[in-house]
NUDRENVO-277056 format. One record per residue (C-alpha): residue number from 1; x, y, z. Coordinates in steps of 0.1 Angstrom, whole numbers, padded with zeros to 4 digits, m for minus. Layout:
// residues N
pos,xx,yy,zz
NUM,X,Y,Z
...
//
This chain:
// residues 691
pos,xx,yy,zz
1,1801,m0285,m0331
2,1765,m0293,m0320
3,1741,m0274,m0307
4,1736,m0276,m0268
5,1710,m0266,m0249
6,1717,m0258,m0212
7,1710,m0292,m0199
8,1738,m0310,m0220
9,1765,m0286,m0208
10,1788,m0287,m0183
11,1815,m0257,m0173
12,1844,m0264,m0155
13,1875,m0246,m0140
14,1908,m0265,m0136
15,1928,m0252,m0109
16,1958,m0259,m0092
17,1997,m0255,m0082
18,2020,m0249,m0114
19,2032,m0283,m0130
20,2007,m0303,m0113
21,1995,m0316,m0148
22,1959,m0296,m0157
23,1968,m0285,m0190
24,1978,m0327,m0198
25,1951,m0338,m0183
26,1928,m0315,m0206
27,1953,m0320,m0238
28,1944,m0354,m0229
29,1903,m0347,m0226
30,1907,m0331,m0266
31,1927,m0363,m0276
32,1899,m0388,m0261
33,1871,m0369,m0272
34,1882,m0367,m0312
35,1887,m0327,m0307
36,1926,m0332,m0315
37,1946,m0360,m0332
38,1975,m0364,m0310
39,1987,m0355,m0271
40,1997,m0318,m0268
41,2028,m0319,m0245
42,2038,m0288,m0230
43,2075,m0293,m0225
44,2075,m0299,m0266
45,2060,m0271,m0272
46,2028,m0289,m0287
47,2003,m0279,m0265
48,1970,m0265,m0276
49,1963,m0246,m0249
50,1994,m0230,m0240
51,1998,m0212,m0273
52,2010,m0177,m0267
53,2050,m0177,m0274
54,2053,m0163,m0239
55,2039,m0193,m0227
56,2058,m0219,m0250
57,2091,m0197,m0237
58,2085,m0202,m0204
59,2065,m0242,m0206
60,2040,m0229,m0183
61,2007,m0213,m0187
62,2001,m0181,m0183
63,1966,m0172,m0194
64,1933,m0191,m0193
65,1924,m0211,m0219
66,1889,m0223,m0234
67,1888,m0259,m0243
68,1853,m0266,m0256
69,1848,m0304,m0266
70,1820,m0328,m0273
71,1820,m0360,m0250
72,1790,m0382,m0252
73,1764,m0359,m0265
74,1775,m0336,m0238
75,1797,m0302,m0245
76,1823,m0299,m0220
77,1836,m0261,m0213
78,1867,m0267,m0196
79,1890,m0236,m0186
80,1929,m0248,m0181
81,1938,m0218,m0150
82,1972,m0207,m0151
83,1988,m0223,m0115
84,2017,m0195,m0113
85,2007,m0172,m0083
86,2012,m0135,m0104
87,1985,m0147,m0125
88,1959,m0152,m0105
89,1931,m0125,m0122
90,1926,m0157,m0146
91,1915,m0182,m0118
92,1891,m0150,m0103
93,1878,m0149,m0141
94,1877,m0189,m0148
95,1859,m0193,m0114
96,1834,m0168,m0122
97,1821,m0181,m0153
98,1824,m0222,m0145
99,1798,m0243,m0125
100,1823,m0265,m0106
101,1860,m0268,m0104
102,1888,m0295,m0109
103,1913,m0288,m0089
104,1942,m0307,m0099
105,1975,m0322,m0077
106,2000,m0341,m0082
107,2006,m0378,m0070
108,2040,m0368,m0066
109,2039,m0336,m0053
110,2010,m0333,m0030
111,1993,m0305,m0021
112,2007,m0276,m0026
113,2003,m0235,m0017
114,1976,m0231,m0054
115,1960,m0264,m0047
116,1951,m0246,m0013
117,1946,m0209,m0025
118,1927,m0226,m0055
119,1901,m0239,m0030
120,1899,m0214,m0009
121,1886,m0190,m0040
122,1867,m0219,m0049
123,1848,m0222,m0015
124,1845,m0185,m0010
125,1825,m0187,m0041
126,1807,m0216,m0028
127,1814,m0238,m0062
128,1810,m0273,m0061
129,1851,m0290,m0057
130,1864,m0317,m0068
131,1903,m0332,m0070
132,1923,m0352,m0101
133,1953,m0364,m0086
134,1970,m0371,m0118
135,2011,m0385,m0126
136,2003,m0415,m0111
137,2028,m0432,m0137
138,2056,m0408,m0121
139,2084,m0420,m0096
140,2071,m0413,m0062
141,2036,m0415,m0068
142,2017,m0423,m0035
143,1981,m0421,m0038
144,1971,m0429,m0004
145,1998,m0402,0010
146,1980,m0374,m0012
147,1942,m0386,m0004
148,1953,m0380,0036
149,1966,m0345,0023
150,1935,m0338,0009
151,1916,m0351,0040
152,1938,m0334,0066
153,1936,m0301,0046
154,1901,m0295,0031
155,1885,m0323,0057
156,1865,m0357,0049
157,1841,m0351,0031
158,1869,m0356,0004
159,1861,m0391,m0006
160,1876,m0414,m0032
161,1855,m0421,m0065
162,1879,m0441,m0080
163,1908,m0460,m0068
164,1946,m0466,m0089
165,1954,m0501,m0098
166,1995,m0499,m0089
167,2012,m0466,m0089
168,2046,m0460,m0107
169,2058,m0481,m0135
170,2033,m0507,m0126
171,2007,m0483,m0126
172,1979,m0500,m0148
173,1946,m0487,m0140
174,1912,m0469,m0124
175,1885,m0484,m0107
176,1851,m0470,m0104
177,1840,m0471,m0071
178,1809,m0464,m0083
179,1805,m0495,m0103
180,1805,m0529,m0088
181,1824,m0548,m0114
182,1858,m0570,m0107
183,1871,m0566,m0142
184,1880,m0523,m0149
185,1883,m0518,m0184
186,1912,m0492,m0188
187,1914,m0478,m0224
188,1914,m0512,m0247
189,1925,m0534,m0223
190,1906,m0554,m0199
191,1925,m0552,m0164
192,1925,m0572,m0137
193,1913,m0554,m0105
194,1914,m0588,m0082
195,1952,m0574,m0065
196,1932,m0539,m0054
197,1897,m0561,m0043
198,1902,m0553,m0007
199,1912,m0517,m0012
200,1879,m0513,m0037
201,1858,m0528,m0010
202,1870,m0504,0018
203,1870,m0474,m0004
204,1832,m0478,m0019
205,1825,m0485,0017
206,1839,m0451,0031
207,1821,m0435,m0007
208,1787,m0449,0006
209,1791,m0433,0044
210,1797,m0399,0025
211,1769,m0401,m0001
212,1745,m0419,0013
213,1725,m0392,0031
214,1717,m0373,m0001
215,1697,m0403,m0010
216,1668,m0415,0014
217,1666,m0452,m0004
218,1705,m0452,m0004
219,1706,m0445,0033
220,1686,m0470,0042
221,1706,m0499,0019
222,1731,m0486,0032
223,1721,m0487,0072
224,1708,m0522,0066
225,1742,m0534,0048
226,1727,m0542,0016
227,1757,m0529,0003
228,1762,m0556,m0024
229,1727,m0543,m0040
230,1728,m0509,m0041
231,1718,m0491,m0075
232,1746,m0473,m0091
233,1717,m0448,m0105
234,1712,m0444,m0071
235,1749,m0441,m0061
236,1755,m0414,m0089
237,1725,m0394,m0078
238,1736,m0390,m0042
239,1770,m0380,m0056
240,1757,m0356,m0078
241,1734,m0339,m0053
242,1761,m0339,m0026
243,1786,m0324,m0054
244,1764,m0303,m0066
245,1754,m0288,m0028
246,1796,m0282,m0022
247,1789,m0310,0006
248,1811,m0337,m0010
249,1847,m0335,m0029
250,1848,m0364,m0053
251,1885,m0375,m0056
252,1896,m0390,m0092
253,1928,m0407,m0104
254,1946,m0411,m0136
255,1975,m0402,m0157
256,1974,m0380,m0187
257,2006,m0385,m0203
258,2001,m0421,m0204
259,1960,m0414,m0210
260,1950,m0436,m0184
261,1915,m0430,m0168
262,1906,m0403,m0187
263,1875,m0414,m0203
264,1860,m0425,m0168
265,1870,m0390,m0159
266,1850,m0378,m0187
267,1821,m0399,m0182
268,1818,m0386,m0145
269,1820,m0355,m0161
270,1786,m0355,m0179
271,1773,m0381,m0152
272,1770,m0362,m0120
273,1788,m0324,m0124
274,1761,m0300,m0122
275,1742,m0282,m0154
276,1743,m0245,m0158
277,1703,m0248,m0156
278,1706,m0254,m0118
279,1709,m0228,m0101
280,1694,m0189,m0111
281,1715,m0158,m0108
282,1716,m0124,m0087
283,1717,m0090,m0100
284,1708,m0050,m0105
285,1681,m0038,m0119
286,1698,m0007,m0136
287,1666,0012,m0139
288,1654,0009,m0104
289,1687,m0003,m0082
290,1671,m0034,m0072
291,1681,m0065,m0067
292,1666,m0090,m0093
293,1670,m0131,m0099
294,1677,m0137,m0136
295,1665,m0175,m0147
296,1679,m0195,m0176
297,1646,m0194,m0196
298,1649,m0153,m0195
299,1656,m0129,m0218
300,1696,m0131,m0227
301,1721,m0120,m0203
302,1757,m0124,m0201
303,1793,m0117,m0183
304,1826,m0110,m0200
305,1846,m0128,m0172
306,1882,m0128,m0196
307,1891,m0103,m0224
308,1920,m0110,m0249
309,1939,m0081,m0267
310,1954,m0088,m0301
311,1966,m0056,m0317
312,1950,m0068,m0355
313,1919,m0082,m0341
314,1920,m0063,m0316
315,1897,m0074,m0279
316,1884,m0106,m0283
317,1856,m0108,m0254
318,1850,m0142,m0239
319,1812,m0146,m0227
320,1792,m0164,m0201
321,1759,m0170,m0212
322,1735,m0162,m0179
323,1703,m0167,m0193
324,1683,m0168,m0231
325,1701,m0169,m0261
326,1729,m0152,m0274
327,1730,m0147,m0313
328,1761,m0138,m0332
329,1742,m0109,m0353
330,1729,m0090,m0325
331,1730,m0058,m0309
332,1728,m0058,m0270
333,1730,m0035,m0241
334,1762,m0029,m0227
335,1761,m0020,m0190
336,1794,m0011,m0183
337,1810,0002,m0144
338,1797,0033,m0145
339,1782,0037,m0185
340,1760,0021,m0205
341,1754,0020,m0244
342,1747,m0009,m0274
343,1772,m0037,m0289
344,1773,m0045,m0321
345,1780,m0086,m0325
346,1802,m0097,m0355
347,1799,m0135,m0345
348,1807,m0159,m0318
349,1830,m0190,m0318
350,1837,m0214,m0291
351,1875,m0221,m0285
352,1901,m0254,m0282
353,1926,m0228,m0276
354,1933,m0208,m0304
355,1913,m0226,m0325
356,1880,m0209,m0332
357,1847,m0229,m0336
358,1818,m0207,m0355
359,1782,m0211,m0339
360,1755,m0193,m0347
361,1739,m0193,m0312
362,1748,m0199,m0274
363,1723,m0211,m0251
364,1724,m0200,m0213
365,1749,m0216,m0192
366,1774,m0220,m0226
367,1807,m0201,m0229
368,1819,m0186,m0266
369,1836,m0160,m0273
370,1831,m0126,m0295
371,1854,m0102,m0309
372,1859,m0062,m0318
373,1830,m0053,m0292
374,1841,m0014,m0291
375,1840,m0011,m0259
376,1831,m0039,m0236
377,1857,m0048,m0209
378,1860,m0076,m0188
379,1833,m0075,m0161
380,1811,m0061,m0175
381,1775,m0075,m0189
382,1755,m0077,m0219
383,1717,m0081,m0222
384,1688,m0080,m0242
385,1679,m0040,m0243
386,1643,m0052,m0232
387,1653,m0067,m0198
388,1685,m0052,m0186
389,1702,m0065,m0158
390,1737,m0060,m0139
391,1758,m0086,m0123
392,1781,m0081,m0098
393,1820,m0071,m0111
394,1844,m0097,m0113
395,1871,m0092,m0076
396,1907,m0095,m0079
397,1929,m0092,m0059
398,1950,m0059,m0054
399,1985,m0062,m0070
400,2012,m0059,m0046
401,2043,m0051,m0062
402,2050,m0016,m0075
403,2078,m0002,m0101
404,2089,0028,m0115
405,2083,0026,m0156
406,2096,0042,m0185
407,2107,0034,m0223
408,2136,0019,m0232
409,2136,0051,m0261
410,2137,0083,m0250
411,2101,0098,m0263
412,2085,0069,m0266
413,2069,0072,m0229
414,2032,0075,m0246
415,2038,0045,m0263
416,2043,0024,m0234
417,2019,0038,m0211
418,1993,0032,m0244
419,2002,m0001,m0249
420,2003,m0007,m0211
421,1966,0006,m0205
422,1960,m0015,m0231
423,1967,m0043,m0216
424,1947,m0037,m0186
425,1919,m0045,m0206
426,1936,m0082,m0207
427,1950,m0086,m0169
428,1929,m0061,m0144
429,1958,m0068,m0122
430,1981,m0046,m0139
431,1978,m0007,m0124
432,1993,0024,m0136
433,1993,0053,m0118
434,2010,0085,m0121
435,2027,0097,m0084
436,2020,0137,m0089
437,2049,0143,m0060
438,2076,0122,m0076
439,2068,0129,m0110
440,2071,0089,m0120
441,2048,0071,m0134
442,2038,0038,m0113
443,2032,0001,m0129
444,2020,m0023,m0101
445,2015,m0063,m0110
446,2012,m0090,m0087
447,2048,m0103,m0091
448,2079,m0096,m0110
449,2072,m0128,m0133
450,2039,m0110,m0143
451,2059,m0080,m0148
452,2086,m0094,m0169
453,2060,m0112,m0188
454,2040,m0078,m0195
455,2072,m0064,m0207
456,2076,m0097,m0232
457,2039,m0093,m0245
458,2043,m0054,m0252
459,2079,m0058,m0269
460,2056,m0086,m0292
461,2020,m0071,m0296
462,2033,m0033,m0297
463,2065,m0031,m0307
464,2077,m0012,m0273
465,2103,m0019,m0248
466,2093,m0008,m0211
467,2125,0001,m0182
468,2111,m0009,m0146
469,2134,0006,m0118
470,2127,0013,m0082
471,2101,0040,m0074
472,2114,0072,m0055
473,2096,0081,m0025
474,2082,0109,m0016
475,2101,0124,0010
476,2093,0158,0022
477,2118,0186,0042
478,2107,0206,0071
479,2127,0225,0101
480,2129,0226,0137
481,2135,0262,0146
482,2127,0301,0135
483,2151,0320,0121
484,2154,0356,0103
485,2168,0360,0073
486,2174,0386,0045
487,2176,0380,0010
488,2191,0404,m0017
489,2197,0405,m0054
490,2208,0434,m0072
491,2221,0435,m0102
492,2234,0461,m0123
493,2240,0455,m0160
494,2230,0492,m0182
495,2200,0510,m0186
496,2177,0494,m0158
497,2193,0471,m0133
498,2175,0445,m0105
499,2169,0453,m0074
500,2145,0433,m0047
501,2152,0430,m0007
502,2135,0409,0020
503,2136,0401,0052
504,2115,0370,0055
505,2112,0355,0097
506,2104,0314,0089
507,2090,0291,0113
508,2079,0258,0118
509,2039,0251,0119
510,2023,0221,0132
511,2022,0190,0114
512,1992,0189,0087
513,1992,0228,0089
514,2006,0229,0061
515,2026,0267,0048
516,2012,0296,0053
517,2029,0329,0040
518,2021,0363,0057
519,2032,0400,0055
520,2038,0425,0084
521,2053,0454,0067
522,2051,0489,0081
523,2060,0517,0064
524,2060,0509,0028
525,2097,0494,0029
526,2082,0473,0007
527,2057,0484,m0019
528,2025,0461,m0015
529,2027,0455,m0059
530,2055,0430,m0046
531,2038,0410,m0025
532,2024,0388,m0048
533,2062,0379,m0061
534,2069,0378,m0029
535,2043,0350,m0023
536,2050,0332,m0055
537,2088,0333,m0046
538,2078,0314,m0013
539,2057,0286,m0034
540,2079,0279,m0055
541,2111,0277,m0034
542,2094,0256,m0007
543,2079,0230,m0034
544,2116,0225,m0050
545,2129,0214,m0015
546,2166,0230,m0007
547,2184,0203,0013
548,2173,0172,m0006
549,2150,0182,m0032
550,2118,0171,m0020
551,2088,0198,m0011
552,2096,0219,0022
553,2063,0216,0042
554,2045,0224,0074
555,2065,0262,0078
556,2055,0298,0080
557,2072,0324,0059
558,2062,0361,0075
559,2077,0394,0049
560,2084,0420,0076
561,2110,0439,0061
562,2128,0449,0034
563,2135,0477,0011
564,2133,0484,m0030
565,2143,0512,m0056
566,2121,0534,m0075
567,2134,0521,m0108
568,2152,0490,m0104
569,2132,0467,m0090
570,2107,0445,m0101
571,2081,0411,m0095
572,2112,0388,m0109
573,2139,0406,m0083
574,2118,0403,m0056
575,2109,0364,m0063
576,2148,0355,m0066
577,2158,0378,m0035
578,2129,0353,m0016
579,2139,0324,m0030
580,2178,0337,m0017
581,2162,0341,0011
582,2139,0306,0017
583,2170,0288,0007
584,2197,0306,0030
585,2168,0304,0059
586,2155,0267,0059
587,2194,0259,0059
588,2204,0274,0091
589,2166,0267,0110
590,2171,0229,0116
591,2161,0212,0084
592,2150,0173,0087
593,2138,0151,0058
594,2106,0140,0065
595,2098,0102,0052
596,2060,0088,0045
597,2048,0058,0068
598,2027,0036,0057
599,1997,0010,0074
600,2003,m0020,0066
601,1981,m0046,0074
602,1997,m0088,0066
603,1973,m0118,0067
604,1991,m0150,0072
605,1990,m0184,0084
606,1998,m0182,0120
607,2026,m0205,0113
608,2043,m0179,0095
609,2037,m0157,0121
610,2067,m0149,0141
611,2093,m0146,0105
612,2065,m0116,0089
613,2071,m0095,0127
614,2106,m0103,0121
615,2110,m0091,0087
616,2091,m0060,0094
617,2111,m0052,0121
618,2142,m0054,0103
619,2126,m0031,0083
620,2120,m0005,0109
621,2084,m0013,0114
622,2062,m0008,0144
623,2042,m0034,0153
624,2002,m0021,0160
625,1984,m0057,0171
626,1977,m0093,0155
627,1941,m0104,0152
628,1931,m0137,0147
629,1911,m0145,0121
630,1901,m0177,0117
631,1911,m0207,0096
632,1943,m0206,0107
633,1946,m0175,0096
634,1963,m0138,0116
635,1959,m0101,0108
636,1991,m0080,0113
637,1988,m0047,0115
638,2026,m0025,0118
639,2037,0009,0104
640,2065,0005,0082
641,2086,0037,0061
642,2075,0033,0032
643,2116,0035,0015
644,2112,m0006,0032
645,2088,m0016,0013
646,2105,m0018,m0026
647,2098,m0056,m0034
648,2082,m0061,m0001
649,2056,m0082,m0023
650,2089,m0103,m0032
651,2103,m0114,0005
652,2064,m0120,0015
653,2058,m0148,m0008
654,2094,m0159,m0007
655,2087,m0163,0031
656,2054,m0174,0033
657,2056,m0194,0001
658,2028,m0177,m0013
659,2003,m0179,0012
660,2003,m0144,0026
661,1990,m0113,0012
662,1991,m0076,0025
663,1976,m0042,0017
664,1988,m0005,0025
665,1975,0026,0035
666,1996,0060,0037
667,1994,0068,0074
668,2012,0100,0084
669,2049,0118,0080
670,2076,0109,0102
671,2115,0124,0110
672,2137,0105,0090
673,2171,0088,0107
674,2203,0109,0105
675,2222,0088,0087
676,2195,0076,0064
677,2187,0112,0059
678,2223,0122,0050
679,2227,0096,0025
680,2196,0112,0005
681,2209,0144,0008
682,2241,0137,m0007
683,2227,0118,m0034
684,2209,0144,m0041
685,2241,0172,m0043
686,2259,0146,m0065
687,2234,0146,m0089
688,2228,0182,m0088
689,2267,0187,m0093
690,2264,0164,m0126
691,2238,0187,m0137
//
């Protein structure tokens, strides 16, 4: 491959909803451009960029892929985004690094939840959007009908650059509404445009009223109804400019199983999508906590936006160049989260896939990727030593859905939770936290297809079988009244016996108080050397839990009588006559089982509105307020047990079809129902009876 400067290169994102056709219509970009020999198909299992065996399982993909190809003296980094919701950390990465995105729908299908979340991520990051509404060979194609999709959803400055000649079977062709000519040239064949002449004629017309006021000379053509001599230079300026700005969403046609319009698609490509040299880039000072702008024609600088983990090769680190030059023999800065410290390159290669392309160099604005950087993660940047520089960390989204894991082998728990932090380095939506309280350790993901795909990959890349179940939760026991109450052991078995006896008066404290243990003992009925066991007793007793097994919290324990013998007893008989005692005492003063309750806080269309306060109050929720939000858009905000909320993640997307999201915050301790509360407790007996 050539050597590009940042002029000649253009990086694009191709988003979109799952089987809408972006890794085709890319397979179909390698084929026309000479980078591959034949159509990848991805229901054959051919594909070039769906190459992980998780991905050929499941004929969808589940990772980004890098398709670097040469189109006209141009090098075209095109990113194929997974369009699966749980694998959205690939569209944050591929959005971050690209200049513009594709995103792609289906003539068939329409727009669907991803083509929407796809722009919405898109707009936030202000990136110039454009649409391919590909499968216009497939039965039920409807151009027009998707256009007004587009138009109604994402408004009108979505405007029609090219035009399909037929749809279906007799789908033949693309014009160019750009070009004036009445005779389309569609791969080899020349194609007769005359039965769409009327449509071409209404559609540049509605082009021109778009992108005519990025062009002064245009405009006034335009105004004066010279349309017939209007400059296509001109024309393509004004669309590039009005692109570029994220003022105008160019709208392009085809069909990339039957590679039809995919050159013109190319050749808009490199014609009016914006350069990497057009626009300069924010960041940190590390030295001084400013803000600095970082140029092209700097000193290198770079992002790590995606990081691949191959257990042989081990990360391989793909790279946006920000500004300078990046050289495959180098050693750079690292400037890590919170660290900093010096990379070592061993090369860099651009990718079709997993096919690796040696260069020697990457100018700014190019993508390539490097590999065994020791300790570089994805987010973080690299930079010449002599002008360091941060850039802001990549945002994802906070996974939702949270399970208990374990190994399928007893004593292989390290290996799991390894190979499990070891993926994080690949997906930063994958957390894995250890709940002190429950003693489980928790594995959140975005959905249970990214879950049950993590489970695939680790089996493959680390030989290790992880067990998800559901996560117990952390219930907590109390009571509701004082009682006194003795506790005894004695125990006589030759030579020195055991001997300890207390008198212990427990009480409930206020809620967040916490326990507090005191003494009151007059007279020495109880030597003060005991206390501490005494004490310790208390602890420990309370933090087992006695009706259910959870921690007993929020109670005071007060020693205020007792009595011992001279030779007898000892620390150890005076802990297990307290722990007689805690036990016997917190049964007969009222016990409860406290559950937690959670904040939880839903943003959804307010369409979906009424089934979310539904669904959360079938789940024992309390409803706090709804905020509107804009866009369409409400903020729900309900406290929920948080026992309800096991696959809550789950029944969201099922009801909102993907469109909702929702975050948690522990809120307080509440009684738990009777009933609920006995069904805990026996759980809990039966499984101490198996013991």
């Amino acid at each position: 491959m050539k050597d590009y400067k940042s002029e000649s290169i253009r990086n694009v994102a191709f988003c979109g909803h799952g089987r809408s056709g972006k890794t085709t219509l890319l397979e179909a970009a390698l084929f026309n451009s000479g980078a591959t020999t034949r159509l990848g198909n991805v229901d054959l299992g051919t594909s070039v960029l769906d190459f992980e065996p998780e991905e050929n399982k499941r004929k969808m993909s589940i990772s980004a892929s890098l398709a670097a190809t040469e189109w006209k003296n141009f090098k075209i980094n095109a990113i194929d985004v997974p369009g699966f919701p749980d694998f959205v950390a690939e569209m944050h990465g591929a959005l971050a690094a690209a200049d513009s995105t594709v995103i792609v729908v289906s003539a068939s299908a329409g727009v669907e939840v991803e083509t929407e979340k796809a722009w919405a991520l898109a707009e936030k990051l202000n990136l110039p959007r454009a649409f391919f509404i590909t499968k216009m060979d497939r039965e039920h194609a409807d151009f027009e009908k998707v256009l007004q999709q587009l138009k109604d959803k994402f408004g009108n400055s979505v405007v029609p650059v090219q035009i399909p000649i037929g749809k279906e079977d007799s789908f033949k062709g693309v014009v160019d509404l750009v070009k004036a000519f009445s005779k389309v040239k569609a791969d080899d064949e020349q194609i007769d445009a005359a039965p769409v002449a009327d449509e071409v004629e209404d559609k540049r017309l509605e082009m021109l009223d778009i992108v005519a006021e990025f062009n002064d000379e245009l405009m006034e053509k335009y105004l004066e109804g010279d349309v017939d001599d209007l400059d296509e230079n001109e024309i393509s300026q004004a669309l590039a400019q009005g692109f570029a700005e994220a003022k105008v969403f160019p709208v392009f046609v085809g069909s990339a199983l039957k590679n039809v319009g995919i050159k013109k698609f190319l050749n808009s490509i490199v014609e009016f999508f914006p350069a990497p040299n057009s626009k300069a880039y924010q960041g940190i000072n590390p030295k001084t906590d400013e803000l600095v702008e970082r140029k092209v024609t700097e000193p290198f600088s770079g992002q790590i936006f995606k990081t691949m983990v191959d257990p042989f090769v081990g990360r391989m680190s793909y790279v946006r160049v920000i500004s300078g030059d990046m050289k495959g023999d180098a050693t750079y800065q690292l400037i890590a989260e919170n660290d900093e410290g010096q990379e070592r390159l061993s090369g860099l290669f651009t990718m079709q896939g997993k096919k690796q392309i040696p260069v020697d160099v990457a100018h700014a604005g190019d993508i390539v990727v490097t590999s065994k950087l020791a300790a570089a993660k994805t987010g973080d940047t690299l930079c010449d030593k002599a002008a360091p520089i941060k850039y802001e960390r990549i945002k994802y989204p906070e996974p939702m859905l949270a399970m208990a894991v374990t190994s399928e082998k007893k004593g292989e728990e390290d290996k799991v939770f390894g190979a499990i932090v070891r993926q994080q380095d690949e997906d930063p939506t994958i957390m894995l936290v250890k709940n002190a309280e429950t003693k489980q350790t928790i594995l959140k993901g975005v959905g249970e297809v990214h879950l049950d795909i993590l489970s695939d990959k680790l089996q493959r890349k680390f030989g290790v079988k992880m067990v998800l179940g559901e996560p117990r939760v952390a219930y907590r026991e109390t009571i509701r009244k004082e009682v006194e109450v003795q506790g005894k052991h004695k125990k006589q078995s030759g030579g020195h016996g055991q001997y300890g006896d207390v008198w212990l008066r427990i009480g409930p404290n206020k809620e967040g108080t916490g326990n507090v243990w005191s003494e009151s003992i007059f007279g020495g009925s109880v030597p003060r050397q005991y206390f501490p066991a005494v004490e310790k007793g208390t602890q420990e007793t309370l933090a087992d839990g006695v009706i259910a097994g959870y921690p007993v919290v929020n109670v005071s324990v007060n020693l205020f009588d007792g009595s011992y013998h001279a030779v007898d007893s000892s620390e150890a008989a005076f802990k297990t006559a307290t722990s007689i005692a805690i036990k016997k005492g917190i049964l007969s003063a009222d016990p409860i089982l406290l559950e937690p309750i959670d904040e939880i806080t839903v943003l959804t269309p307010e369409n979906y509105m009424g089934d979310i306060i539904g669904k959360l109050n079938s789940k024992r929720g309390k409803i706090l307020g709804m905020d509107p939000k804009g866009k369409g858009m409400t903020e729900v905000k309900a406290l929920i047990p948080s026992s309800e909320l096991y696959k809550y993640a789950t029944d969201l997307r099922s009801q909102t079809q993907g469109r909702a999201s929702y975050s948690l915050k522990f809120s307080h301790y509440d009684p738990m129902p009777d009933k609920l509360a006995e069904k805990i407790i026996e759980e809990h007996k039966a499984a101490q009876a198996e013991k």
